[in-house]
ZAMARGU-4260 file (C-alpha; in steps of 0.2 Angstrom, whole numbers, plus 5000, padded with zeros to 4 digits):
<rodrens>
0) 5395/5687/5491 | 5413/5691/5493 | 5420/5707/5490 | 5434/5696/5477 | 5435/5706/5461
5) 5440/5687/5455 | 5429/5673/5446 | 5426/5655/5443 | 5419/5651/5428 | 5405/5641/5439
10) 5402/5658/5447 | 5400/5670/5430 | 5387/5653/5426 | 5378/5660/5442 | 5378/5678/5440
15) 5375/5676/5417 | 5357/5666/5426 | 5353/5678/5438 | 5357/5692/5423 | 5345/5684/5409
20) 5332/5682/5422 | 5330/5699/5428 | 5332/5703/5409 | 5316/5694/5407 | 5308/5704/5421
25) 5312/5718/5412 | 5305/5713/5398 | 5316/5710/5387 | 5314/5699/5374 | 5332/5691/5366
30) 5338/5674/5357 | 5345/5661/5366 | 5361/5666/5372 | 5381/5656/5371 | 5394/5666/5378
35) 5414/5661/5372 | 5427/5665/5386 | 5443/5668/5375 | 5461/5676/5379 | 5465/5693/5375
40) 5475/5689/5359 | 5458/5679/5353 | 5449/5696/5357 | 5459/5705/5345 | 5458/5689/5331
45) 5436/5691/5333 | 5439/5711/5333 | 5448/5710/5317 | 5437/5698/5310 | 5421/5706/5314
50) 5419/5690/5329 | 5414/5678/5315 | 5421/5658/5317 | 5423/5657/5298 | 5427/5674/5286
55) 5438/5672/5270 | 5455/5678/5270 | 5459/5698/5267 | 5475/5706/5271 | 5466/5722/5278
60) 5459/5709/5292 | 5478/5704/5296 | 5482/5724/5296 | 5469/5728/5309 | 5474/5712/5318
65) 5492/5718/5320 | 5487/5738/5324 | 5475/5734/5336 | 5489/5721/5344 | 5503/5734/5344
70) 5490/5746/5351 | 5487/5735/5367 | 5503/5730/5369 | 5509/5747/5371 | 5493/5751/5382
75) 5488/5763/5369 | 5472/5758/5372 | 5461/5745/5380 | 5451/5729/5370 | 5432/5728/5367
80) 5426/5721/5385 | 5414/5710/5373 | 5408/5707/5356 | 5391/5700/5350 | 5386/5695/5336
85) 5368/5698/5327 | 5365/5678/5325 | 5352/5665/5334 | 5356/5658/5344 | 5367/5677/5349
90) 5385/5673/5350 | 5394/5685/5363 | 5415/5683/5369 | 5418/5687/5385 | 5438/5690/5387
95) 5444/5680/5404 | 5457/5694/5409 | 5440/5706/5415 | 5438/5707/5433 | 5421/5699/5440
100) 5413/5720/5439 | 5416/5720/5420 | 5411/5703/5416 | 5393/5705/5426 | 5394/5721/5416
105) 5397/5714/5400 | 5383/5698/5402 | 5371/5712/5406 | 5377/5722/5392 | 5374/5708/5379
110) 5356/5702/5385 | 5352/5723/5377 | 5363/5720/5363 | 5354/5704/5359 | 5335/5712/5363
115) 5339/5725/5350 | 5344/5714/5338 | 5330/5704/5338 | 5317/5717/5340 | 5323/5733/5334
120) 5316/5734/5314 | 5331/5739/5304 | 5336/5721/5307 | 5321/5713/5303 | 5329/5706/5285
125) 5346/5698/5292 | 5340/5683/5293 | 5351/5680/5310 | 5345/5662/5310 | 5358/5658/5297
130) 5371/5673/5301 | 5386/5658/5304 | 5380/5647/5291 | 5381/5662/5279 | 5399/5670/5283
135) 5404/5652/5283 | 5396/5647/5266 | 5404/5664/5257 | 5420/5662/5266 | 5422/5645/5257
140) 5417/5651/5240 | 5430/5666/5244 | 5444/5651/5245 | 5439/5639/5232 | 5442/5654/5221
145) 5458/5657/5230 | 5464/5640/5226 | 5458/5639/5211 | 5474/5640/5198 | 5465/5649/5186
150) 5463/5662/5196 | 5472/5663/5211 | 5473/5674/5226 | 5479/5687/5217 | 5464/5691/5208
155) 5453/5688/5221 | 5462/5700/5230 | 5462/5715/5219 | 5442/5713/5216 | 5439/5712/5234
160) 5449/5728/5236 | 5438/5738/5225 | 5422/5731/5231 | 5425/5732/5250 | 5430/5749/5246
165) 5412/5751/5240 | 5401/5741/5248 | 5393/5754/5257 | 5387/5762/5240 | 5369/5755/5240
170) 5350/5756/5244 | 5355/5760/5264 | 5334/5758/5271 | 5333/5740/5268 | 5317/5739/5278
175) 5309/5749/5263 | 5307/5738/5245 | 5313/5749/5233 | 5310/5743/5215 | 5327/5752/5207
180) 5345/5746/5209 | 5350/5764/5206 | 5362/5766/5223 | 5366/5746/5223 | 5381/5749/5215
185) 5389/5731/5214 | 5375/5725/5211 | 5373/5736/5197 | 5391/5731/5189 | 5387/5713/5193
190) 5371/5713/5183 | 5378/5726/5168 | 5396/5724/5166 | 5399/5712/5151 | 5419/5710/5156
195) 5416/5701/5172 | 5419/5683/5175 | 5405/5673/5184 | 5415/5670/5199 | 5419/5689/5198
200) 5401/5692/5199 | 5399/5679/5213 | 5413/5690/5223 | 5403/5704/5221 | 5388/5696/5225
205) 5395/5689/5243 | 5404/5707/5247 | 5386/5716/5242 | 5376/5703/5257 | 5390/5707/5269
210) 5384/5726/5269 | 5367/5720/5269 | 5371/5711/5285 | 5383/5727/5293 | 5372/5739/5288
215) 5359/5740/5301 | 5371/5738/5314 | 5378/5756/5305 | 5363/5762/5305 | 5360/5758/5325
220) 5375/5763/5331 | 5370/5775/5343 | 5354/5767/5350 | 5361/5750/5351 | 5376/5755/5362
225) 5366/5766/5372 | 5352/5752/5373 | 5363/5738/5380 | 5372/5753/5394 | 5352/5758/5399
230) 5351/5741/5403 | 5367/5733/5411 | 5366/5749/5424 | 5345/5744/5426 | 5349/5727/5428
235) 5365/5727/5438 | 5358/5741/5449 | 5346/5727/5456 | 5356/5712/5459 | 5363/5709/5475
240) 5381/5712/5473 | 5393/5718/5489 | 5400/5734/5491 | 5417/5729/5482 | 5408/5721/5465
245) 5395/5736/5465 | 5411/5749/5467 | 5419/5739/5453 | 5402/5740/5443 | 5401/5759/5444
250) 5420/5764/5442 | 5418/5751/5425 | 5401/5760/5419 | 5408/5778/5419 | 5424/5772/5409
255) 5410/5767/5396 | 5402/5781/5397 | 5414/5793/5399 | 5415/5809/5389 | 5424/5808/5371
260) 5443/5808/5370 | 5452/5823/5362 | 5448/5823/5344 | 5431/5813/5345 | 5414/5821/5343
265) 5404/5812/5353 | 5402/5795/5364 | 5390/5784/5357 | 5385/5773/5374 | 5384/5790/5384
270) 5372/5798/5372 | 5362/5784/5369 | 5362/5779/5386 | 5354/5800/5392 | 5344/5799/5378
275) 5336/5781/5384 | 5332/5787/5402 | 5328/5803/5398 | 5313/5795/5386 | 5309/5783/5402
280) 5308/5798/5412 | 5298/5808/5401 | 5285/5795/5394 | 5288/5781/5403 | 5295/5762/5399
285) 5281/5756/5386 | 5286/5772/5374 | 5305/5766/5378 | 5302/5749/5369 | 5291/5756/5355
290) 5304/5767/5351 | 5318/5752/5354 | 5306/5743/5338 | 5304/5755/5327 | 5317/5769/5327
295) 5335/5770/5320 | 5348/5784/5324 | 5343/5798/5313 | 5322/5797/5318 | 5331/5794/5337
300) 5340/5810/5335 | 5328/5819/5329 | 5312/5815/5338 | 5322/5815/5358 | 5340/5824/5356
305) 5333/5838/5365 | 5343/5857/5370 | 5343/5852/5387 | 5352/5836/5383 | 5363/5843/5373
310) 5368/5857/5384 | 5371/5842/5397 | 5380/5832/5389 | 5390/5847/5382 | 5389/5841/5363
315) 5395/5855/5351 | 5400/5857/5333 | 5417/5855/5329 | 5429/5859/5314 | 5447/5854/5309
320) 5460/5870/5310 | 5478/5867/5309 | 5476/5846/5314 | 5467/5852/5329 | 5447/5852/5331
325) 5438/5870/5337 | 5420/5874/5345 | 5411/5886/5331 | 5394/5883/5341 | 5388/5878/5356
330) 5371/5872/5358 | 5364/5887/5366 | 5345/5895/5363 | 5353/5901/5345 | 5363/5885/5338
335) 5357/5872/5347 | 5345/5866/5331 | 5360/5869/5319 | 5370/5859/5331 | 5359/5844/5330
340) 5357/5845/5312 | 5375/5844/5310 | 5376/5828/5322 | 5360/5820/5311 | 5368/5822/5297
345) 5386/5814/5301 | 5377/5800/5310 | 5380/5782/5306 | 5381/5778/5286 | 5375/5797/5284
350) 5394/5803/5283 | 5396/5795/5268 | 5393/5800/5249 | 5378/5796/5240 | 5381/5790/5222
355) 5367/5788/5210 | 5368/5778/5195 | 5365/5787/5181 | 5369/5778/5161 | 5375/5761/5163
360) 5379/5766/5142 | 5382/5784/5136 | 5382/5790/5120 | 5383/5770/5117 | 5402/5774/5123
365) 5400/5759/5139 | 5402/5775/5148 | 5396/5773/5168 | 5387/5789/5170 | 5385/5791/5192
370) 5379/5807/5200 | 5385/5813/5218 | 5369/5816/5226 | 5376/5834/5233 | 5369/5840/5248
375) 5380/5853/5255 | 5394/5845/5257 | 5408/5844/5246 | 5416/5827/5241 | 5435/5824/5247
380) 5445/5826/5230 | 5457/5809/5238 | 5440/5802/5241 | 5433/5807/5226 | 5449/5799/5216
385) 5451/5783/5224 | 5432/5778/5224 | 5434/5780/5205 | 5449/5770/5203 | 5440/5757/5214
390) 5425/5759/5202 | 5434/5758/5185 | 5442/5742/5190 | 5427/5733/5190 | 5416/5742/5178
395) 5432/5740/5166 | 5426/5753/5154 | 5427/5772/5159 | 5418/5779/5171 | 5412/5797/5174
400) 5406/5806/5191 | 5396/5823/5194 | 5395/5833/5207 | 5396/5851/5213 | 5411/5860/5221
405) 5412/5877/5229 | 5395/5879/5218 | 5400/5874/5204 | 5395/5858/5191 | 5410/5847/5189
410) 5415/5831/5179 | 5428/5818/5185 | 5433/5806/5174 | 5441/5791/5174 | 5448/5779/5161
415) 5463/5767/5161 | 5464/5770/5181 | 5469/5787/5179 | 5456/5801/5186 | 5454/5820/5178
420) 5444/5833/5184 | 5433/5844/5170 | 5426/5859/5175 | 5411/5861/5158 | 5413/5876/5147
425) 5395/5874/5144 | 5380/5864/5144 | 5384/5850/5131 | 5386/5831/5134 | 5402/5834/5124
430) 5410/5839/5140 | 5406/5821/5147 | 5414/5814/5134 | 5434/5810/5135 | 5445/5821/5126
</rodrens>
């Protein structure tokens, strides 16, 4: 072929054929696949909007919309090369101003993005089948109570604030049935509160199946990004490109996995992508899509991040001094288990809080009793604040919060959206009680 960086859309028809087939040689196993060629500003809109057609209406999408406009505009930084979607049949956008490299790139990409989603377990539940139809159905209830006069955007606006806000405090290993709604916290409200309207509950009903579909993709991160680099380069590495596409393929495969910009810890695709051939190179292909099935980011980490990978791929810990992030350890022969703890232990949904409900009822006060399931890490006082803010507003009766700081037990308590911290004077429930 020529050595044109150009394309016709007949020719990407070509290459996408040629791309699935070898795919299947591989053996990889995907949904069928429908790719969108859109314009960079449609780029940003499916970015914004999490690359669903239909998704009800919320300022914060307009916000990102416009920041990751200005962003580009001012070549702050550059636009996802493509998006896919978890869905069946798998919807991917390719953006029309990539060169021919990047979109064979891209296709190749997708074909791993689409295996893992249909294969890996952590989204065995999602249901991807009816991904479209979903977004769409709750994206319609979303504006009928929008449009609804007795209730109004307004209102719908203000609840989804407070539960997007938490939609990420719930059960987070949705492969494993639990029997209590303990961490499901809007679901917990929806099912307890007796202040909430039905189509309130329904709100927090829709926001609650969001997370359940995002989750996984949270909790994949790492693997999945790494998955679809290991194999567009396995797959583009034996097509029979000329010198100038393979050239453009390679100088577009380093940007992706280049190492982290200032200020970020770690680049997904690049560690993703070591760890998938070092696990080829070091048990061989069948133990590459056993561990593609079953594993998620933390048993990843743990069972194949190994020193020598680390010290490769030079990943240390880091800590915030003066707006500016420091190496405390490198991962040598003494901190290189420490090091990787630390990485576990921030990967994926694993950075945030764990809140445990508690007393739905105390002292028959409608007190919501939650515990911060400490473990090491203390909670951010902003954090800690707004999540109860958020938390109060639906719950409508106050809310009290445990946790331990610098050692010791503490109370926050909020009431009337107005948050105060208790330090107990002794071991009474008097002290969880409002003044």
């Amino acid at each position: 072929m020529s050595d044109s960086l150009d394309w016709t859309v007949k020719d990407l028809e070509k290459w996408a054929d040629k791309i699935e087939k070898k795919a299947k040689e591989f053996g990889l196993d995907f949904f069928e696949q429908i790719f969108e060629i859109c314009s960079h500003k449609d780029m940003i809109g499916y970015e914004a909007y999490h690359g669903m057609p239909s998704y009800y209406p919320h300022w914060s999408f307009g916000k990102a919309f416009e920041r990751t406009e200005t962003l580009y505009k001012y070549r702050v930084f550059g636009l996802a090369y493509e998006m896919v979607i978890n869905s069946k049949p798998c919807l991917a956008y390719l953006m029309k101003d990539n060169t021919l490299p990047m979109q064979l790139l891209t296709v190749a990409h997708v074909y791993g993005h689409n295996d893992f989603f249909k294969n890996n377990a952590t989204f065995s539940h999602t249901r991807p089948e009816l991904t479209l139809e979903q977004f769409k159905t709750r994206a319609d209830r979303i504006r009928f109570y929008i449009e609804d006069p007795s209730i109004g955007p307004e209102k719908v606006e203000n609840l989804l604030d407070a539960a997007r806000a938490l939609y990420l405090q719930r059960s987070r290993y949705l492969r494993i049935k639990q029997s209590s709604s303990e961490y499901d916290l809007l679901l917990f409200i929806r099912d307890h509160s007796s202040l909430l309207e039905d189509w309130e509950k329904d709100v927090l009903t829709i926001v609650d199946e969001e997370a359940k579909y995002f989750l996984p993709q949270l909790e994949t991160k790492l693997m999945n990004e790494g998955w679809a680099v290991y194999w567009h380069y396995k797959i583009l590495g034996t097509l029979d490109l000329s010198d100038g596409v393979h050239q453009g393929f390679i100088t577009e495969h380093n940007r992706v996995v280049a190492r982290p910009e200032k200020g970020v810890l770690i680049n997904p695709y690049y560690v993703g992508f070591k760890i998938w051939q070092d696990i080829e190179k070091r048990w061989g292909i069948d133990r590459v899509f056993f561990s593609r099935e079953i594993d998620r980011d933390v048993s990843f980490l743990r069972q194949y991040l190994t020193r020598e990978l680390m010290e490769e791929m030079d990943i240390y810990q880091h800590e915030e001094e003066r707006g500016k992030r420091i190496i405390t350890k490198i991962s040598d022969e003494e901190n290189w288990k420490e090091v990787k703890e630390i990485l576990i232990r921030d990967v994926g949904v694993n950075g945030i809080p764990i809140i445990k409900i508690v007393d739905a009822n105390f002292m028959g006060q409608g007190i919501l009793v939650l515990e911060h399931e400490h473990d090491g890490r203390d909670l951010f006082q902003e954090y800690t604040f707004k999540t109860l803010e958020h938390i109060q507003k639906l719950w409508r009766k106050p809310v009290h919060l445990t946790t331990i700081e610098n050692g010791e037990f503490v109370i926050y308590k909020c009431r009337h959206n107005k948050v105060k911290r208790v330090v107990p004077q002794g071991s009474g429930q008097s002290d969880l009680m409002f003044d």
